[in-house]
C-alpha positions in Angstrom: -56.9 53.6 -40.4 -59.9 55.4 -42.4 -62.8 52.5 -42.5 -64.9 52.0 -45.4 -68.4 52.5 -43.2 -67.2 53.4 -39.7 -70.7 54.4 -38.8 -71.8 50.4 -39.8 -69.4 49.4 -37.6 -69.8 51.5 -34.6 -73.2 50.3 -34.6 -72.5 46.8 -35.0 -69.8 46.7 -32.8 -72.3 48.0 -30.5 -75.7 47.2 -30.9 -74.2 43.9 -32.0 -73.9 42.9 -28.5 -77.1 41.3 -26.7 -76.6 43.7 -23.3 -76.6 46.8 -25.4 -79.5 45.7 -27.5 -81.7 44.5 -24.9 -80.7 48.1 -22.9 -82.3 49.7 -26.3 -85.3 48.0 -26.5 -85.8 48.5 -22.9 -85.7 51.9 -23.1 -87.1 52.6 -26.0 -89.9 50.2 -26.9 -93.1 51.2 -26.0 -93.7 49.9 -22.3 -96.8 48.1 -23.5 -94.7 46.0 -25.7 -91.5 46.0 -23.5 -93.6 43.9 -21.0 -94.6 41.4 -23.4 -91.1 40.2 -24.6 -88.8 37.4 -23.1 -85.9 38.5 -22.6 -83.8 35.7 -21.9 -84.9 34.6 -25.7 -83.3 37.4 -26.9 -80.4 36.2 -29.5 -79.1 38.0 -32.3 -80.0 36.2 -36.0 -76.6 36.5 -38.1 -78.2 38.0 -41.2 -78.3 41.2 -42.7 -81.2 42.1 -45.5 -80.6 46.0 -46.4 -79.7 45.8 -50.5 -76.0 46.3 -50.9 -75.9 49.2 -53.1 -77.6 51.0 -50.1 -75.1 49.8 -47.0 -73.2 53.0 -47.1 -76.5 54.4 -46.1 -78.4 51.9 -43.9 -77.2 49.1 -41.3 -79.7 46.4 -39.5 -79.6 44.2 -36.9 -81.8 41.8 -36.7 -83.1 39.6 -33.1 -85.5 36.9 -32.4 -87.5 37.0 -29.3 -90.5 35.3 -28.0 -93.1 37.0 -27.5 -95.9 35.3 -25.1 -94.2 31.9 -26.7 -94.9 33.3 -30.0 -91.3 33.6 -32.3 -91.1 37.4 -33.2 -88.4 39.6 -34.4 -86.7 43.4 -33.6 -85.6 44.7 -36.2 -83.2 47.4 -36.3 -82.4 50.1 -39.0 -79.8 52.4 -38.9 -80.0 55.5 -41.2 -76.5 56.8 -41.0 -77.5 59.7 -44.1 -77.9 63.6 -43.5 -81.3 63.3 -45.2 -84.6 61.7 -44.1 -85.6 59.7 -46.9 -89.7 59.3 -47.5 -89.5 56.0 -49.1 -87.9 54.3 -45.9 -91.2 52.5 -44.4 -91.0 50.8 -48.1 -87.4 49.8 -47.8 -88.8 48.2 -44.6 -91.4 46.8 -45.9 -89.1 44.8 -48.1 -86.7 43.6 -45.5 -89.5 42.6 -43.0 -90.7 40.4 -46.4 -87.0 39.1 -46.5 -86.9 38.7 -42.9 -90.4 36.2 -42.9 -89.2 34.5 -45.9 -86.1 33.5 -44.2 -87.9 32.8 -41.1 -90.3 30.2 -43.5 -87.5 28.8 -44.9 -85.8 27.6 -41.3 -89.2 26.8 -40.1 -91.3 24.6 -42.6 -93.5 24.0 -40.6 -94.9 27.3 -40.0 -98.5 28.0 -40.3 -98.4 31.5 -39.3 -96.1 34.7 -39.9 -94.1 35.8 -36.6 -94.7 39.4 -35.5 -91.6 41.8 -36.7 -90.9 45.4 -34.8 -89.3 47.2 -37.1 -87.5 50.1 -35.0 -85.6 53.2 -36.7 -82.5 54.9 -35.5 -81.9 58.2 -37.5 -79.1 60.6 -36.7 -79.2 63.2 -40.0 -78.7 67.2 -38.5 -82.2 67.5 -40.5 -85.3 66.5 -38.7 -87.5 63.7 -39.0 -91.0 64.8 -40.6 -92.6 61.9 -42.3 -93.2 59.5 -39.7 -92.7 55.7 -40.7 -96.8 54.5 -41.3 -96.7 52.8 -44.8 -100.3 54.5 -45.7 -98.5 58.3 -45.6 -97.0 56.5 -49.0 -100.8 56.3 -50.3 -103.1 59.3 -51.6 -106.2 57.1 -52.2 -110.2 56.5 -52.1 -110.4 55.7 -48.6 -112.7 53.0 -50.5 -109.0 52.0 -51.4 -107.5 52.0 -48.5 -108.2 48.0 -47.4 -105.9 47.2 -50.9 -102.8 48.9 -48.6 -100.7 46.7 -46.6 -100.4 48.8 -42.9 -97.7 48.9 -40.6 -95.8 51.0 -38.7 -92.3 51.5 -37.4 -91.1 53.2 -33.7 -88.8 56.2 -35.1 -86.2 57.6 -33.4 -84.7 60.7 -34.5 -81.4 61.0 -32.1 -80.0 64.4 -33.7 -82.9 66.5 -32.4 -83.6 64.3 -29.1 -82.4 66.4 -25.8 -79.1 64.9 -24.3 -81.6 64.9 -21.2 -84.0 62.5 -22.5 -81.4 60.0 -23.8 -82.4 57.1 -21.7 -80.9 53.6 -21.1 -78.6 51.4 -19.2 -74.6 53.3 -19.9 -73.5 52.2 -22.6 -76.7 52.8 -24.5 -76.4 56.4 -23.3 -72.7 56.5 -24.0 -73.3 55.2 -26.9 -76.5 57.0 -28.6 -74.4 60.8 -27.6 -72.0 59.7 -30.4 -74.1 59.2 -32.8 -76.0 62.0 -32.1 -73.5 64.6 -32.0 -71.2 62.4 -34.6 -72.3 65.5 -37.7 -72.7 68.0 -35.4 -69.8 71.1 -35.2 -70.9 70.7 -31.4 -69.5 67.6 -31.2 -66.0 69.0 -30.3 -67.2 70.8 -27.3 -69.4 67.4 -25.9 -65.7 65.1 -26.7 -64.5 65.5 -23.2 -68.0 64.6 -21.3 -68.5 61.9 -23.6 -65.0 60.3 -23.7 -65.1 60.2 -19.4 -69.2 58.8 -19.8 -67.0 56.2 -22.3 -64.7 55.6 -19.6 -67.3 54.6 -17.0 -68.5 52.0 -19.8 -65.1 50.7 -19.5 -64.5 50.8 -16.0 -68.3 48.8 -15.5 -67.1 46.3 -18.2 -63.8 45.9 -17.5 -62.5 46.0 -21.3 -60.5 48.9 -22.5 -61.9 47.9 -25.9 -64.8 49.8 -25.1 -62.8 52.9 -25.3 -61.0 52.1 -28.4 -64.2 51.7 -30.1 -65.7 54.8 -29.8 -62.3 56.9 -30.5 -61.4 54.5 -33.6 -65.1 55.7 -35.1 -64.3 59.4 -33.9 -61.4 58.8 -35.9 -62.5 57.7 -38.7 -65.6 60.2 -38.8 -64.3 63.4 -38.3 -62.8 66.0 -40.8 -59.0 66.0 -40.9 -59.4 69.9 -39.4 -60.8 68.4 -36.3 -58.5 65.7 -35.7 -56.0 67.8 -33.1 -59.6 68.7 -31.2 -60.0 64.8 -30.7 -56.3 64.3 -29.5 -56.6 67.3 -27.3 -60.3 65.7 -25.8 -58.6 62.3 -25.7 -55.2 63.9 -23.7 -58.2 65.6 -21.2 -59.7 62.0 -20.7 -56.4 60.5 -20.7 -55.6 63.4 -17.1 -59.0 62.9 -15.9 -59.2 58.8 -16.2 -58.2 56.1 -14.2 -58.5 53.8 -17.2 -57.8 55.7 -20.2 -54.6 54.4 -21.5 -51.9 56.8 -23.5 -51.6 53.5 -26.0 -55.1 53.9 -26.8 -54.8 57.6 -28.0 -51.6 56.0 -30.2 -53.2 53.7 -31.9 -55.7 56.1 -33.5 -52.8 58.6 -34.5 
């Protein structure tokens, strides 16, 4: 089955799930702000704000937290393009507007504006220069300057991050060497290694639909010239796994 957006999917089907998420932010936030979350508040808000005619592009999740009692929001983009695009902190800008607007319209009560963290997850083969401030937009008067909204968003640029420093709880890990190596001719020689680190996920969370996941989006993401590498990484795993099933490989071919 070729899906529409498997890369929207992979990360929903992923990232969608509060353990997964929460292993993210973990490992990824900022200590400093890490420390001042709740994170038994954490629940996932079923919305999604990115403009449609830019989904084949871009996918967000979007959580609520408390943050020292205070409602807040992590917000999660998902770049899934092989270019970085220098208007992105403004495409944020308008979802975190959607986002409190929404947030004022379940709460009417509100006097104040909850705190959003927008966090960035790029995996494009070309590297991430512009950084994500909203003032690198602005070449003004620093007289100016107080006219310019400010914010800024955590970046994290997976294609050029070592497999070494890919941190997080195992399916993060499992599951941010996909989408790093997802456009990358290397991929083919990683698929074993990856598929096994899939298996462990598995085996910890005792659902084979874990492994279907990640070979459906292999699937569906690689060129049709690399397909028999994937059914030769997947017959590897298959030899080399106690919980790899041959029905799994099937279902993808």
């Amino acid at each position: 089955m070729q899906l529409n957006n498997p890369h929207d999917l992979f990360f929903k089907e992923v990232f969608g799930q509060k353990e997964a998420a929460l292993g993210f932010f973990r490992a990824y936030l900022p200590s400093e702000v890490f420390a001042l979350l709740e994170p038994d508040s954490l629940e996932r808000v079923n919305a999604a704000f990115v403009d449609q005619e830019l989904t084949e592009h871009f996918s967000d999740i979007l959580y609520a937290v408390s943050i020292q009692g205070m409602p807040a929001y992590l917000y999660l983009l998902f770049e899934h393009k092989s270019y970085v695009d220098e208007q992105t902190p403004l495409q944020l800008l308008r979802y975190m507007v959607r986002i409190w607007e929404s947030h004022l319209k379940e709460d009417r009560t509100a006097k104040r504006l909850p705190v959003i963290i927008p966090l960035v997850l790029y995996h494009g083969p070309e590297r991430w220069k512009v950084g994500c401030d909203f003032r690198n937009l602005f070449e003004v008067n620093e007289v100016l300057t107080r006219y310019i909204p400010t914010f800024a968003a955590e970046i994290y640029d997976l294609s050029h991050l070592p497999d070494e420093e890919i941190r997080g709880e195992l399916l993060v890990r499992a599951s941010l060497l996909v989408m790093k190596y997802i456009f990358d001719p290397a991929l083919i020689e990683h698929l074993p290694r990856i598929l096994l680190l899939w298996e462990e996920v598995a085996r910890a969370k005792g659902a084979k639909e874990c492994l279907e996941i990640v070979i459906r989006y292999l699937a569906s993401t690689l060129p049709a010239e690399n397909r028999s590498d994937l059914s030769r990484a997947v017959v590897t795993a298959i030899k080399e796994s106690e919980v790899i099933m041959p029905t799994i490989a099937q279902k993808w071919v």
